[in-house]
C-alpha positions in Angstrom: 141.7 -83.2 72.5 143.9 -82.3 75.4 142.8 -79.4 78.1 144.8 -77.7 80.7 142.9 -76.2 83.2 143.8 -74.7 86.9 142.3 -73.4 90.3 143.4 -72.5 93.7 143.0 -74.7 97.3 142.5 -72.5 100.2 146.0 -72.0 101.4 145.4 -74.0 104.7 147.5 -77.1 105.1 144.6 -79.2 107.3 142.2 -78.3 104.3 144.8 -79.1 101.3 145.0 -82.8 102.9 141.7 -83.5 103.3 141.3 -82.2 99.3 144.1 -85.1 98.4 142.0 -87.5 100.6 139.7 -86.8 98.8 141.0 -87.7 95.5 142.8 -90.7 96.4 139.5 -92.8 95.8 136.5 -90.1 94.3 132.8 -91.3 94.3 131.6 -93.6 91.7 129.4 -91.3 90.6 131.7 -88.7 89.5 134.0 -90.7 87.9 130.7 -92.0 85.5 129.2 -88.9 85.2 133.5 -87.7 83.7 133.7 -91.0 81.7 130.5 -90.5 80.4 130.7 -86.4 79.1 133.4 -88.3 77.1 136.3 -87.3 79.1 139.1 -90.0 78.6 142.0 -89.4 81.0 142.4 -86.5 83.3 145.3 -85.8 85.9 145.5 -83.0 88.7 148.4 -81.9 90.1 149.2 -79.3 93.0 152.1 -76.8 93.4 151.6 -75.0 96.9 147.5 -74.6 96.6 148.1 -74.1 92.8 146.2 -76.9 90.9 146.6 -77.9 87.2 144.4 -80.1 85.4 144.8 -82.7 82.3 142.0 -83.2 80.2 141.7 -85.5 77.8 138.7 -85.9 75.8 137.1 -87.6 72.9 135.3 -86.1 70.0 131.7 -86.1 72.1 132.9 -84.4 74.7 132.0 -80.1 75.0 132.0 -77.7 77.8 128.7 -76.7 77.7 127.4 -80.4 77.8 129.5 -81.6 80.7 128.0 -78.2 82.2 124.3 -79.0 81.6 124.6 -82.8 82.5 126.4 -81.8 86.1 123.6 -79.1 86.5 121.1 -82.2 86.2 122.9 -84.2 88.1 122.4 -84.2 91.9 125.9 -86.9 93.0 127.7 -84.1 91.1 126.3 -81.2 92.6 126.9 -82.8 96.0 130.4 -83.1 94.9 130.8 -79.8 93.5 129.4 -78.3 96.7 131.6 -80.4 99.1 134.7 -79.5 96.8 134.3 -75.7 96.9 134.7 -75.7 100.8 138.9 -76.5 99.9 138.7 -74.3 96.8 138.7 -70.8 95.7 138.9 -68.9 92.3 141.9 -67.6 90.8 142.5 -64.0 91.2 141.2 -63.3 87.6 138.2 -65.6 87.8 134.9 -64.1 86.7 131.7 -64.5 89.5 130.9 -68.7 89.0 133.9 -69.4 87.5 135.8 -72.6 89.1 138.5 -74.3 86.8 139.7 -71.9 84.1 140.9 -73.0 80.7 145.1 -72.5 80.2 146.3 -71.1 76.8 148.7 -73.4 75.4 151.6 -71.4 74.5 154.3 -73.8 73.7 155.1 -77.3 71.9 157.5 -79.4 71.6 
């Protein structure tokens, strides 16, 4: 299954780069804990301090799992935390809500 998800940066240049730093080389740990909620590929791009994210997944992976697994896992939570000082909800985010889920609205 393929997901397309997006989020804002803080619009600060300084802050954008060290996000980018960031993902040139992410922890071990988060790229096991992704792997392992059976998350196959995944791609993040940036437009301004727009982000879009590619998701693809196997048949194990679920929302709510990947949820409850990160909620147990503290590398993740360190991550998360760290993260959210370069990002901020989109405008129509409810309160908690980080990357939010794009309706697919065209195929070729």
């Amino acid at each position: 299954m393929r997901y397309a998800l997006a989020l804002d940066l803080k619009d600060d240049p300084a802050l954008i780069a060290e996000y980018e730093q960031h993902h040139k080389q992410i922890w071990p740990e988060i790229e096991d804990s992704i792997r392992s909620a059976g998350i196959t590929g995944m791609e993040i791009y940036r437009l301004g301090n727009r982000l879009f994210m590619v998701m693809e997944t196997d048949e194990t992976f679920s929302f709510e799992q990947k949820a409850q697994l990160d909620a147990a896992n503290p590398k993740v939570q360190a991550w998360e935390d760290l993260m959210w000082r370069y990002q901020q909800a989109l405008p129509l985010a409810k309160p908690g809500e980080k990357w939010l889920i794009m309706q697919r609205i065209f195929t070729l």
